[in-house]
C-alpha positions in Angstrom: 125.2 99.5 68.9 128.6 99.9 70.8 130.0 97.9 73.7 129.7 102.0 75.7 126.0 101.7 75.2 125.1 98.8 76.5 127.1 99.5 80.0 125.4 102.4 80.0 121.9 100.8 80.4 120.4 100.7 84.1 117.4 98.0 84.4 117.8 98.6 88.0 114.0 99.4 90.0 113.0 100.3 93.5 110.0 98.3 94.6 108.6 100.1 97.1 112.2 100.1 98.8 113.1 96.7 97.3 116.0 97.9 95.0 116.6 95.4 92.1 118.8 94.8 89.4 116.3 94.5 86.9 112.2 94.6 86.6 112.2 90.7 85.6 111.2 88.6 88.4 108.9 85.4 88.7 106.0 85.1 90.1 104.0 83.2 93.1 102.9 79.7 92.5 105.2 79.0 89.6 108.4 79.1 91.1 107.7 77.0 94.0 110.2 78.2 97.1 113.5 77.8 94.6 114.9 74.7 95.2 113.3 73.2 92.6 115.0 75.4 89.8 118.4 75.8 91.2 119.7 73.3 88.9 118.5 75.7 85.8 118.6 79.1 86.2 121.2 81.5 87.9 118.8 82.9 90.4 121.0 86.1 90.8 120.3 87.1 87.6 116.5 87.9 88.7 115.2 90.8 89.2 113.3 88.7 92.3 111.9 85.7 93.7 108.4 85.7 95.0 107.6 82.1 96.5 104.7 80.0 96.2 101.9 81.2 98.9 102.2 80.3 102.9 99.6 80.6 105.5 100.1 80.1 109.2 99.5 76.2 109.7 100.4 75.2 106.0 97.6 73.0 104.1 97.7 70.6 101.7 95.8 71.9 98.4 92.6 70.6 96.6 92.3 66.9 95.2 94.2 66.2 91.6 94.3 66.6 88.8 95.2 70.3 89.5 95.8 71.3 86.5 94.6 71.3 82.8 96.1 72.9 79.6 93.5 75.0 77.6 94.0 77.0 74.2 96.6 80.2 75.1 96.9 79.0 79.2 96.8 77.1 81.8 94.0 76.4 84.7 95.1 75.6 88.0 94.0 74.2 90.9 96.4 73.6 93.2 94.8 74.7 96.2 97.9 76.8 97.8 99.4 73.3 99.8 102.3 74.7 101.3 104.3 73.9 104.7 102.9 76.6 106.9 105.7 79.9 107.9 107.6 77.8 110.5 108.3 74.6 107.7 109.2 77.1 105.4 111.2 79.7 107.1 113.1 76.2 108.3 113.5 74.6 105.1 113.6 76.8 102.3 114.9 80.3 104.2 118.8 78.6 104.9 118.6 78.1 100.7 117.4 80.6 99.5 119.7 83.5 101.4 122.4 82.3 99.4 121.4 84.4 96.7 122.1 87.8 96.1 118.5 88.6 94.9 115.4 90.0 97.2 113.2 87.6 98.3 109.2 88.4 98.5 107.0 86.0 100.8 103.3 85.6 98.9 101.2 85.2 102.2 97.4 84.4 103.0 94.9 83.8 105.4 91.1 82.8 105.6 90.4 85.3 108.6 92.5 88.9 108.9 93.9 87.5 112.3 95.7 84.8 110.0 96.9 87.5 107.9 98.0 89.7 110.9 99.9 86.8 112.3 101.6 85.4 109.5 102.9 89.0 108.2 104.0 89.5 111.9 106.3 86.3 112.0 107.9 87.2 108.4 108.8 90.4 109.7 111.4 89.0 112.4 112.8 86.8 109.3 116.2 87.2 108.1 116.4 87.8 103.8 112.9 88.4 103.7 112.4 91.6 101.9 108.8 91.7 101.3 105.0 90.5 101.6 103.3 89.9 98.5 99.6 90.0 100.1 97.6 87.5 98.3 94.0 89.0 98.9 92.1 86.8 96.2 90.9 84.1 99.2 87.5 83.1 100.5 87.2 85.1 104.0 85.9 81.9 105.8 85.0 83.9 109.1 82.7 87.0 108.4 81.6 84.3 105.0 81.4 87.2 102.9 83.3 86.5 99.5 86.8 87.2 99.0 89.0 89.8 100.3 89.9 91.2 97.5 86.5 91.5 96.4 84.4 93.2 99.2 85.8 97.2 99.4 85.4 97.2 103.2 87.4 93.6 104.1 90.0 94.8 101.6 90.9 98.0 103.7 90.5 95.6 106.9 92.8 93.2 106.4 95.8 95.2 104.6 95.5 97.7 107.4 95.8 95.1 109.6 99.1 93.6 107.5 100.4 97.3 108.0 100.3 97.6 111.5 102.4 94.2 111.7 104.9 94.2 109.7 108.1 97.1 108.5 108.5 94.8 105.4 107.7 96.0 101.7 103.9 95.7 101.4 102.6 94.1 97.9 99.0 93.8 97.5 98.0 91.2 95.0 95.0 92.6 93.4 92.0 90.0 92.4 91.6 90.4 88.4 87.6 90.0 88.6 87.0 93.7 89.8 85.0 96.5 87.3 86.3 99.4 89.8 90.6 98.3 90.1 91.5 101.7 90.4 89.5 102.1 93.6 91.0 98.9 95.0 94.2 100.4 94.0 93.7 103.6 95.5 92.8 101.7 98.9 95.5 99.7 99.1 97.7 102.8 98.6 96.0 104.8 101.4 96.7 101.6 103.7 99.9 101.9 103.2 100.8 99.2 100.3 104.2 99.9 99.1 103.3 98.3 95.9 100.7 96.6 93.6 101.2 93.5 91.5 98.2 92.5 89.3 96.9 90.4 88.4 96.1 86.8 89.6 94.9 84.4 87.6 91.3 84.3 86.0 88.8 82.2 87.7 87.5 79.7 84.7 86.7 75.8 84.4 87.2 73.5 81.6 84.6 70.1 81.0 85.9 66.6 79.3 82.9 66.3 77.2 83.1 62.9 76.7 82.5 62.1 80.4 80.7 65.2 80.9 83.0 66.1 84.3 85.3 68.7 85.2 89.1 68.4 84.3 89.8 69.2 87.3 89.1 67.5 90.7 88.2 71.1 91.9 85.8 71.5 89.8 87.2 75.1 88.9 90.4 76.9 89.1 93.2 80.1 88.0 93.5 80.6 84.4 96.6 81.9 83.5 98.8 82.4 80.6 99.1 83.5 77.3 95.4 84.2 77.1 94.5 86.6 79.9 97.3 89.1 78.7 95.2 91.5 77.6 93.0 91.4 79.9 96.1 92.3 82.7 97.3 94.8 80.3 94.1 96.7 80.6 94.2 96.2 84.1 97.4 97.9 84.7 97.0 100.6 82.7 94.0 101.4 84.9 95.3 101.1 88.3 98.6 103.6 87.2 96.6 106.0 86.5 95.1 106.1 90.2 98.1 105.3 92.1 102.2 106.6 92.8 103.4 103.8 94.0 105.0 101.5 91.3 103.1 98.2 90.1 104.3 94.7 88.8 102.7 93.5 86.3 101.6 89.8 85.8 99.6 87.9 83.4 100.8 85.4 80.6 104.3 87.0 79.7 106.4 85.1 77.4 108.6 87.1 75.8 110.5 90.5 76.2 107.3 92.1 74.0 104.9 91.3 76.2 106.5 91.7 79.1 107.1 95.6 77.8 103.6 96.2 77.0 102.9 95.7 80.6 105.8 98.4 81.1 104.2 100.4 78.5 100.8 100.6 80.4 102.7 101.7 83.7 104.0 98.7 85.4 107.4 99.2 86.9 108.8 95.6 87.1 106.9 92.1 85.5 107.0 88.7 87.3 106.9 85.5 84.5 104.2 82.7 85.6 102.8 80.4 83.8 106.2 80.7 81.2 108.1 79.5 84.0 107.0 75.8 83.2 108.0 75.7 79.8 111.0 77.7 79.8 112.6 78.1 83.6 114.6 80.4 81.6 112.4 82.7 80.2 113.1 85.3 83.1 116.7 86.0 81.7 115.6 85.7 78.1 112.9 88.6 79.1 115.6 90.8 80.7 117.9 90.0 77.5 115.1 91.5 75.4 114.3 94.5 77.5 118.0 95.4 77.0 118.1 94.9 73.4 114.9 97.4 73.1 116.3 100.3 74.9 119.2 100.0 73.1 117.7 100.4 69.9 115.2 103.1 71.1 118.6 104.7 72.3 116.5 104.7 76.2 119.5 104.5 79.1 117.1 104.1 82.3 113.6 101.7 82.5 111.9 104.7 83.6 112.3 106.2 80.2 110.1 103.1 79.3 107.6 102.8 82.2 104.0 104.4 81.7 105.0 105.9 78.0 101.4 104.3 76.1 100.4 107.0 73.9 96.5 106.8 74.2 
């Protein structure tokens, strides 16, 4: 393939007004707030960085170990610690606007004031682009499951989110849910700008010589290799209920998988769990995105995005 063709390829996407300049970013939780990769990776090579999740006051995660390797993954429990929006607009917003690349703000809450308030502070911050809207969290007030979870506290709290902030809104849809399309439907009449699915899997892993949890939370995220498929599925079925584009997430590792998320109908892919293995598997992804359209003689990634032949 000529030098002509490969100029020619666009890997640029709009997120839900987030314009990038390719589909490949990484994802909450694994990527911490940038810093701590700046000495690997050339961070304007991403398609975007979504940062580890903040709530209003900041907390400061479950008890270790908080993490365990199992066959194909990883389980987590770290607990979402994090420094709370004022410590981290402070310290990690001066850094990270040195980049030209968008950055997305994963935010939480245990009640849907938390969620109002935190969205309405990001919204007067400079370089913020977006709100990924982690919904998988226990809703401590009303004590009825997680937001993500319950149909009615769903609509509640993103509605809320919506009447707070201008940015980009991003849903993070919970992976335990029979109905997702529903979910996805609902978070598109609330006005989400955007889905990305999924989160990580809840699961537990036992020593079985002590008999105890391998983790000091007893249970945790599995992510990874292993739940893949299951995310695959997942997206495939939430496209086909929504227009607004999606991001897929779920144990990416190389360009192939990352393009069977593509495939299915997701319009960008964030790397995880990869991330700790290979900080540069982001750019390896993007390489191998390019190298497919080129041989498939594709010019745009929309010629690639929801294409599964079922």
């Amino acid at each position: 393939m000529n030098n002509t063709m490969t100029n020619e390829i666009d890997l640029s996407v709009n997120i839900g007004g987030i314009r990038m300049k390719t589909p490949v970013m990484v994802a909450s939780g694994t990527f911490g707030y940038g810093p701590e990769y700046a000495d690997l990776i050339d961070f304007n090579q991403l398609g975007a960085i979504v940062v580890k999740g903040i709530c209003l006051e900041g907390t400061k995660g479950n008890p270790t170990p908080r993490t365990v390797e199992v066959t194909s993954g990883l389980i987590n429990a770290i607990g979402l610690q994090n420094p709370g929006v004022e410590g981290f607009v402070r310290n990690y917003m001066p850094f990270l606007r040195q980049f030209d690349v968008p950055v997305i703000v994963n935010i939480w809450g245990k009640t849907v004031e938390e969620y109002e308030e935190v969205a309405a502070r990001f919204d007067q911050v400079e370089g913020v682009a977006g709100l990924e809207v982690n919904v998988s969290c226990p809703n401590i007030k009303e004590g009825r499951g997680l937001f993500g979870t319950n149909p009615d506290m769903f609509r509640r709290v993103l509605s809320a989110v919506r009447t707070r902030t201008r940015l980009t809104l991003i849903p993070k849809l919970a992976p335990d849910l029979s109905h997702i399309g529903s979910f996805a439907k609902a978070a598109e009449e609330c006005g989400a700008d955007a889905l990305s699915l999924i989160n990580s899997i809840p699961a537990m892993a036992i020593d079985v010589e002590t008999r105890r949890p391998k983790l000091g939370n007893v249970t945790g995220g599995l992510s990874g290799p292993a739940i893949r498929p299951i995310a695959v599925k997942l997206v495939w079925e939430a496209a086909k209920a929504v227009k607004i584009p999606m991001i897929g997430i779920g144990g990416i590792m190389n360009a192939n998988d990352a393009l069977e998320f593509m495939i299915a109908g997701a319009s960008a892919v964030a790397i995880g769990t990869a991330n700790f293995t290979d900080p540069g598997t982001a750019m390896k992804v993007t390489a191998g995105i390019r190298s497919y359209m080129e041989r498939h003689s594709l010019t745009h990634i929309k010629q690639v995005v929801g294409t599964v032949k079922t």
